[in-house]
C-alpha positions in Angstrom: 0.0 0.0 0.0 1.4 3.5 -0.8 2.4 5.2 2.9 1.1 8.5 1.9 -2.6 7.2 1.1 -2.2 5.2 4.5 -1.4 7.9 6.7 -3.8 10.5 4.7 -6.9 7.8 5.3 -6.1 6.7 8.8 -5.5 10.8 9.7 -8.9 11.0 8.0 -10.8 8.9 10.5 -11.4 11.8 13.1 -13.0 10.9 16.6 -16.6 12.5 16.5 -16.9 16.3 17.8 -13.3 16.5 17.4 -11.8 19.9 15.7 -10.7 18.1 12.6 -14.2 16.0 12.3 -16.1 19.9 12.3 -13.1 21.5 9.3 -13.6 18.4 7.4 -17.6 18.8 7.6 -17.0 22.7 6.8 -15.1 21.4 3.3 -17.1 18.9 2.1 -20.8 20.8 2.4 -18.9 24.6 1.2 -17.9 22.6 -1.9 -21.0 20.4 -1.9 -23.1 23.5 -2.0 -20.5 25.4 -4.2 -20.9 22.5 -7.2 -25.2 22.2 -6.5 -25.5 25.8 -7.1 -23.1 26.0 -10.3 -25.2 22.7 -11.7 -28.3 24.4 -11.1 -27.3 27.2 -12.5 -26.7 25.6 -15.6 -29.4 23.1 -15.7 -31.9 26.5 -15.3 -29.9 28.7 -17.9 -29.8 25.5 -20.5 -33.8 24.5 -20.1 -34.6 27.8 -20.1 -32.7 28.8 -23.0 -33.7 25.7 -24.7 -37.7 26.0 -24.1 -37.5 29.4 -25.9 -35.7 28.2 -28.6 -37.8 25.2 -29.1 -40.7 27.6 -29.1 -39.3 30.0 -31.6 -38.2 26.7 -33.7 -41.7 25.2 -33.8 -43.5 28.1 -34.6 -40.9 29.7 -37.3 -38.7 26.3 -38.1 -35.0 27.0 -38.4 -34.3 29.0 -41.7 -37.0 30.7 -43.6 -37.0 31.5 -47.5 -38.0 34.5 -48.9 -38.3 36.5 -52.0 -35.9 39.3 -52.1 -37.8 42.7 -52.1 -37.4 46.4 -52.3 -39.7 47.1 -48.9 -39.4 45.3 -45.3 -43.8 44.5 -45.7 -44.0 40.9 -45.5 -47.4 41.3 -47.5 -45.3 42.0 -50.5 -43.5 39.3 -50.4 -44.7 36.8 -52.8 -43.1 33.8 -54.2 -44.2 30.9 -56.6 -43.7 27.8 -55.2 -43.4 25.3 -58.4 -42.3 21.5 -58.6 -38.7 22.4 -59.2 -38.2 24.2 -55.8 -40.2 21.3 -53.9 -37.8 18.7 -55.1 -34.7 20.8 -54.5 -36.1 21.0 -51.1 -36.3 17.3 -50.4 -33.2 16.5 -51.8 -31.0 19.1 -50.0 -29.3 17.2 -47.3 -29.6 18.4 -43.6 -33.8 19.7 -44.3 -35.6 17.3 -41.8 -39.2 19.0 -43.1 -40.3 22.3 -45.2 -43.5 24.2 -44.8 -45.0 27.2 -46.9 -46.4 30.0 -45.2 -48.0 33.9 -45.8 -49.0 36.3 -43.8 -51.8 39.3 -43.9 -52.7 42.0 -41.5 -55.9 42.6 -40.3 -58.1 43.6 -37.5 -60.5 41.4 -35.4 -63.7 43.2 -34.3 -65.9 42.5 -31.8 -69.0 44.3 -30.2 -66.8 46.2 -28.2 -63.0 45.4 -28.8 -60.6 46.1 -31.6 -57.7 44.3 -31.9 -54.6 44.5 -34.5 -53.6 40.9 -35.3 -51.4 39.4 -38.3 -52.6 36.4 -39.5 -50.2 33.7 -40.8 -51.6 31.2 -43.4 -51.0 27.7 -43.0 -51.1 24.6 -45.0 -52.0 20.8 -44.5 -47.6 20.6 -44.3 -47.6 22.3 -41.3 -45.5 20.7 -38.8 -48.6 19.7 -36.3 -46.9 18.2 -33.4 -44.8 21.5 -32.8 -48.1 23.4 -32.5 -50.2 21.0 -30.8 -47.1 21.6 -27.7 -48.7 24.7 -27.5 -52.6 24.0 -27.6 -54.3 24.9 -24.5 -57.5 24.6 -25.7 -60.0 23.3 -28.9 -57.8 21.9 -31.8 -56.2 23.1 -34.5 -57.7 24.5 -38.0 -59.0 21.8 -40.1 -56.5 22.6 -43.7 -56.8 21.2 -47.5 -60.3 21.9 -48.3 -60.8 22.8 -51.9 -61.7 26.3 -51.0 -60.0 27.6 -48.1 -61.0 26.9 -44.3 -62.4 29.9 -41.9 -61.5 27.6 -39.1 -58.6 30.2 -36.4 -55.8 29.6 -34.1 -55.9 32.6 -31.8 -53.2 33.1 -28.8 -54.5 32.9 -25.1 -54.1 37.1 -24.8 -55.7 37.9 -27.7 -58.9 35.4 -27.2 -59.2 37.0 -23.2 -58.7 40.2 -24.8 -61.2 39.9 -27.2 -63.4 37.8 -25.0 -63.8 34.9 -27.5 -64.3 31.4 -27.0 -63.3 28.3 -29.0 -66.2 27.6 -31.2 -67.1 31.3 -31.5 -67.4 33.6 -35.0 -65.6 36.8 -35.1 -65.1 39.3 -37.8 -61.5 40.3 -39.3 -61.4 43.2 -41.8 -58.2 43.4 -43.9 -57.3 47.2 -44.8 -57.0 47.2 -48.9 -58.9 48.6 -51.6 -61.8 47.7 -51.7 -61.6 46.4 -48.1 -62.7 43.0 -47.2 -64.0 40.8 -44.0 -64.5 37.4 -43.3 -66.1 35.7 -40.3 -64.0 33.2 -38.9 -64.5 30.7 -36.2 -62.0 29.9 -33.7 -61.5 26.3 -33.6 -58.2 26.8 -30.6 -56.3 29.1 -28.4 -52.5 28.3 -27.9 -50.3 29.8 -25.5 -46.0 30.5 -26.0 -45.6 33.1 -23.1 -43.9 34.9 -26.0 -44.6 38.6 -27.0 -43.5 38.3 -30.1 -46.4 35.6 -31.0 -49.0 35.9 -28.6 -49.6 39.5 -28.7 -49.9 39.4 -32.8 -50.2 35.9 -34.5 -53.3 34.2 -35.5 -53.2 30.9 -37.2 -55.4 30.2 -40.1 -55.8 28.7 -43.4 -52.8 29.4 -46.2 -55.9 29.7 -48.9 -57.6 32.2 -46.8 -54.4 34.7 -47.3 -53.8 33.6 -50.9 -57.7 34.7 -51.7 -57.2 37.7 -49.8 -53.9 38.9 -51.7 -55.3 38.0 -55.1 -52.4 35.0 -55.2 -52.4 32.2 -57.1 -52.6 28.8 -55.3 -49.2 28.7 -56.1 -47.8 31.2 -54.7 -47.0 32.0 -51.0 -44.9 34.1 -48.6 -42.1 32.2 -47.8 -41.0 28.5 -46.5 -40.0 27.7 -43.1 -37.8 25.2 -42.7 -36.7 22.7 -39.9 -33.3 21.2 -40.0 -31.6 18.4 -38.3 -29.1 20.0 -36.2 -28.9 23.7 -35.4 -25.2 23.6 -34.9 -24.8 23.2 -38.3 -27.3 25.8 -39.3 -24.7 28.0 -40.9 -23.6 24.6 -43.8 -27.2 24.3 -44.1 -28.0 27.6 -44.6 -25.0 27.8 -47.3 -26.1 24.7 -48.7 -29.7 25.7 -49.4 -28.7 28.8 -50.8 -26.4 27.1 -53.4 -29.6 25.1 -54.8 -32.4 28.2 -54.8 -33.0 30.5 -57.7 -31.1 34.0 -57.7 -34.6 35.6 -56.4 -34.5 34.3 -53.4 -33.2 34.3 -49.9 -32.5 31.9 -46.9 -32.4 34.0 -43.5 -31.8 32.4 -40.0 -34.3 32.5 -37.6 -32.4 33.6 -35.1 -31.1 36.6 -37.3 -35.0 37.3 -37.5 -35.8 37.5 -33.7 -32.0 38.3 -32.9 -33.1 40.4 -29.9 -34.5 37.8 -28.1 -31.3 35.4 -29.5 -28.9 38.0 -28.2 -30.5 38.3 -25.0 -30.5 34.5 -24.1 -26.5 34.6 -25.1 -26.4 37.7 -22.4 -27.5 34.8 -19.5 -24.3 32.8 -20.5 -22.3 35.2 -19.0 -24.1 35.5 -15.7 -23.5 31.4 -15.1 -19.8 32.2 -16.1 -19.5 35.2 -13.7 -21.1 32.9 -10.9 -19.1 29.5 -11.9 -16.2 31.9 -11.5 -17.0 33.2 -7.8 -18.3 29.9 -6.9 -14.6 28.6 -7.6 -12.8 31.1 -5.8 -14.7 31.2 -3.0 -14.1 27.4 -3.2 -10.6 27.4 -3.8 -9.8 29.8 -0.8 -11.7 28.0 1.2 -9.8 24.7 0.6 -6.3 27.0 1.7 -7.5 27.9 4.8 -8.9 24.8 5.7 -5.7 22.5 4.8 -3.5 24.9 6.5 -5.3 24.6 9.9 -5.4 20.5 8.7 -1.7 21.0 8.9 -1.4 23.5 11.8 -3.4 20.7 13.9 -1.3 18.3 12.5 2.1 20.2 13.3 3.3 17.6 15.7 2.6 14.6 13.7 4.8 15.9 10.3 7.5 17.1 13.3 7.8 13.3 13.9 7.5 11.8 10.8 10.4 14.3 9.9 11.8 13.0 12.7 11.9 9.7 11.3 12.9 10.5 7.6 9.9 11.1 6.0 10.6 13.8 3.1 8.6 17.0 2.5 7.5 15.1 -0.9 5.5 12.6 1.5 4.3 14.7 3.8 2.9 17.4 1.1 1.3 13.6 -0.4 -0.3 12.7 2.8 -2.4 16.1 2.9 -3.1 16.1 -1.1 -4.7 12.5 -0.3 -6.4 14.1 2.2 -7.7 17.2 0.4 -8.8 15.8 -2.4 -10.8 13.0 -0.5 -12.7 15.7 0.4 -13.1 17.5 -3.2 -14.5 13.9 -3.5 -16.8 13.7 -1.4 -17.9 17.5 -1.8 -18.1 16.9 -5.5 -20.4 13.6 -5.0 -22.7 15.5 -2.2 -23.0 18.4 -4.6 -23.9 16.4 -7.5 -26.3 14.3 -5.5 -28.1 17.6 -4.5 -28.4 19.2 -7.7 -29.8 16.5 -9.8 -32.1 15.5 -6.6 -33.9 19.1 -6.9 -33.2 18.5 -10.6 -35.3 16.0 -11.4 -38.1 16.8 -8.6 -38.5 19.9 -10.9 -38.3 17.7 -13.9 -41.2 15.9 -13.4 -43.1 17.6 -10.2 -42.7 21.4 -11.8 -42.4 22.3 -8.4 -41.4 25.7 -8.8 -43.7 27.8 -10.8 -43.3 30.9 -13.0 -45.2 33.8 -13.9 -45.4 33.2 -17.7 -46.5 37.3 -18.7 -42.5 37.4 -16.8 -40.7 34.7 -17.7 -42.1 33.3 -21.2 -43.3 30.0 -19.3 -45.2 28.9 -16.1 -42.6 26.6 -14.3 -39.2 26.8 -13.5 -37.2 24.4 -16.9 -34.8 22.1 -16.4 -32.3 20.3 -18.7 -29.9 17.7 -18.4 -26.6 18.9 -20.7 -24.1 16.2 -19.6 -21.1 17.2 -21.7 -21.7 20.5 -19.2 -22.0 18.2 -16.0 -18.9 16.7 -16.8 -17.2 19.7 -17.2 -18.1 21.6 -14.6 -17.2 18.6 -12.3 -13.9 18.5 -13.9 -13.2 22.3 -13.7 -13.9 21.6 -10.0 -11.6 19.0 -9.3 -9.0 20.9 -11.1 -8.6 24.0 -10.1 -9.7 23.5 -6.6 -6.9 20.7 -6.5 -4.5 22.9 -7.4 -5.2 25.4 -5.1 -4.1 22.7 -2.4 -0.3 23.3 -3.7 -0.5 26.4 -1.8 -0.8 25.8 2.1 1.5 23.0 1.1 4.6 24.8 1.2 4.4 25.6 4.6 5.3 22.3 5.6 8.9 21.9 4.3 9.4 25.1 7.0 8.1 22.9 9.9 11.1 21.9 11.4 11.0 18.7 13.7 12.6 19.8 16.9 9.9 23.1 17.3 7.4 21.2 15.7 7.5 18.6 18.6 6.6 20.6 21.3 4.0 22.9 19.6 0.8 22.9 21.3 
C-alpha cells in the first residue's frame, strides 16, 4: 500500500466532535453546496434557454425563405412555389421538413373590442406536433379543403382580450382597396408566453391569405424550414442557398428575432460570472482549511520528519487528504443538484409567472457534456489550489514542531 494514502486515510478517521471531524464537515458541504448551485445554475440557464428556442423553432422552423424585395412589408413578399423548388427541397441534405407560409394584417372586431392581429396562413404541411405543444385549448384548424377553411388559431391574450371562445365567429377586416372581411370561427387558443407571438399571430388557413392577396394557389410568402441540427445551421444555410433560384433568400431564424437570441446569449455570462466566484470562494476555502489540517497536525509531520519522511511525502499525505474531500464534496454536490433536478423535472415544483418569464414553471435540462465539465473544472482548479498551504510544511522543522501545542 502506498504510505502517503495510508497515513492520509487513517489521519482522515477523526474521533466525533473532534476539531478536525467539524473542518472536514466545513469542506465537504462549502464545496457540496459550491458544485449544486453551479449545476443548477446551468441546468436553469440550459432548459430555459432551450424552451424558448424550441418555441421559436416550432412556430418559425430553423431557416425561412424569402423573395428578395425592395420594402421590409412581408405582405409584398410573394413567391411561386413550383415542382422544381419542392424537389430541391427534399433532396437538399440536412432539411428534416419544409412548410410554406404567408402572412396578412388585419383587425378582429368584436361588439366592443378592436384588436390589431397578423394572420399567418398555414397549409396541410404544417409541422402539427410542434403546435399542438402549445394547444391549451380546442384543436387546430382543419387545412386542405378545396376552398380555403375559416377555421382560427388565436393566442390565449388575444382570445381574453377579445373575450372569444373556442367555437365562436368573429369578424376580421383586412385594410385594402376595396376592403374585405371574413367571419372566422376559432376552432383553438395556444399559449407560448412569448410577445413576439401571442400578442400578434393568429393561425389560419394558407388559402384564406392567398384569396385575400389576389395570389395564385401557387404562390405563398415564404417556407419555413426545420433542420436536423442547429449547430450546423450555418452549412445548411450555405447549402440551401447554393440550390435556390437567384430571387430568393435563406435567412436564420435567429437573425429574425436576434433580440431575443442575443439576449438569451447575455445569461451565459451570468452562469460564467457565478461558476467563477463559486470557484474562488471554493478554492480559498480549501487554503484555509488544509492549512489549519496541517497546523493541527504540526506535531505529527515534526515526527514523521523525525523519522525520515521527506517533505514530498508529507505534502502527499495532505493532497490524499484534500482531495478525499473535493470527493466527497463533488459527490454530495452532485447528488443535491440533480435531486432538486429531477423533482422539478417531473413535479414542476417551482412555478413561473409566464407574462415574466415566457413559461409557467421553473425548466430544467440535463446537458451532460456540461455536467462533466463543470465537475472537472472543479476538481482541477480546486486541486490545485491545495499546492498552496503546502509549502508551509517543508518550514516545519522537527525539533519546534515537537513541542507545539
Amino acid at each position: 500500500m502506498n504510505l502517503a494514502h495510508f497515513i492520509s486515510s487513517r489521519i482522515s478517521k477523526h474521533d466525533e466532535g473532534s476539531f478536525s471531524s467539524v473542518i472536514s464537515r466545513v469542506a465537504i458541504i462549502s464545496i457540496a453546496i459550491g458544485v449544486a448551485a453551479v449545476l443548477l445554475s446551468i441546468m436553469i440557464l440550459l432548459g430555459f434557454q432551450k424552451k424558448i428556442k424550441d418555441k421559436i423553432y416550432s412556430f418559425s422552423g430553423h431557416l425561412i425563405i424569402n423573395k428578395y424585395s425592395l420594402t421590409n412589408s412581408f405582405e409584398d413578399q410573394v413567391m411561386t412555389m413550383d415542382d422544381s423548388l419542392a424537389t430541391k427541397l427534399d433532396t437538399i441534405p440536412g432539411i428534416i421538413h419544409w412548410q410554406p407560409f404567408a402572412f396578412r394584417a388585419g383587425l378582429l372586431k368584436t361588439d366592443e373590442e378592436v384588436q390589431g392581429v397578423v394572420v399567418k396562413g398555414i397549409s396541410n404541411r404544417q409541422d402539427t406536433v410542434a403546435l399542438k405543444r402549445h394547444l391549451i385549448e380546442g384543436q387546430l384548424p382543419k387545412l386542405g379543403s378545396k376552398k380555403y377553411s375559416k377555421e382560427v388559431l388565436l393566442s390565449k391574450k388575444i382570445a381574453r382580450y377579445l373575450k372569444l371562445k373556442v367555437g365562436e365567429e368573429v369578424l376580421i377586416y383586412f385594410i385594402q382597396n376595396p376592403p374585405r372581411y371574413r367571419k372566422l370561427q376559432i376552432s383553438g387558443i395556444y399559449e407560448t408566453g412569448l410577445e413576439e407571438f401571442d400578442e400578434n399571430i393568429i393561425y389560419g388557413d394558407l388559402g384564406l391569405v392567398q384569396r385575400i392577396n389576389n395570389w395564385a394557389s401557387n404562390e405563398i410568402g415564404g417556407i419555413e424550414l426545420l433542420i436536423d441540427d442547429t449547430d450546423l445551421i450555418d452549412q445548411r444555410l450555405s447549402d440551401i442557398y447554393d440550390a435556390i433560384s437567384y430571387d430568393l433568400y435563406v435567412e436564420k431564424v435567429s437573425d429574425k428575432y436576434v433580440q431575443i437570441f442575443d439576449w438569451l446569449s447575455l445569461l451565459n455570462r451570468n452562469v460564467v460570472i457565478f461558476l467563477i466566484l463559486i470557484l474562488l470562494v471554493a478554492g480559498f476555502s480549501m487554503v484555509s482549511i488544509l492549512l489549519i489540517l496541517i497546523m493541527e497536525r504540526t506535531q505529527m509531520v515534526g515526527m514523521l520528519k523525525a523519522m525520515g519522511a521527506s517533505n514530498r511525502l508529507l505534502r502527499n499525505i495532505f493532497v490524499n487528504n484534500g482531495l478525499r474531500l473535493i470527493v466527497r464534496g463533488l459527490g454530495w454536490g452532485n447528488l443535491i443538484a440533480f435531486g432538486f433536478g429531477l423533482i422539478q423535472f417531473y413535479v414542476k415544483a417551482i412555478p413561473l409567472d409566464p407574462d415574466s418569464y415566457y413559461m409557467d414553471h421553473v425548466p430544467i435540462y440535463f446537458d451532460w457534456l456540461s455536467i462533466i465539465g463543470v465537475n472537472l473544472l472543479v476538481i482541477l482548479l480546486i486541486s490545485s489550489s491545495l499546492f498552496i498551504p503546502l509549502n508551509f510544511i517543508s518550514r516545519i522543522q522537527p525539533i519546534k514542531s515537537i513541542k507545539f501545542d
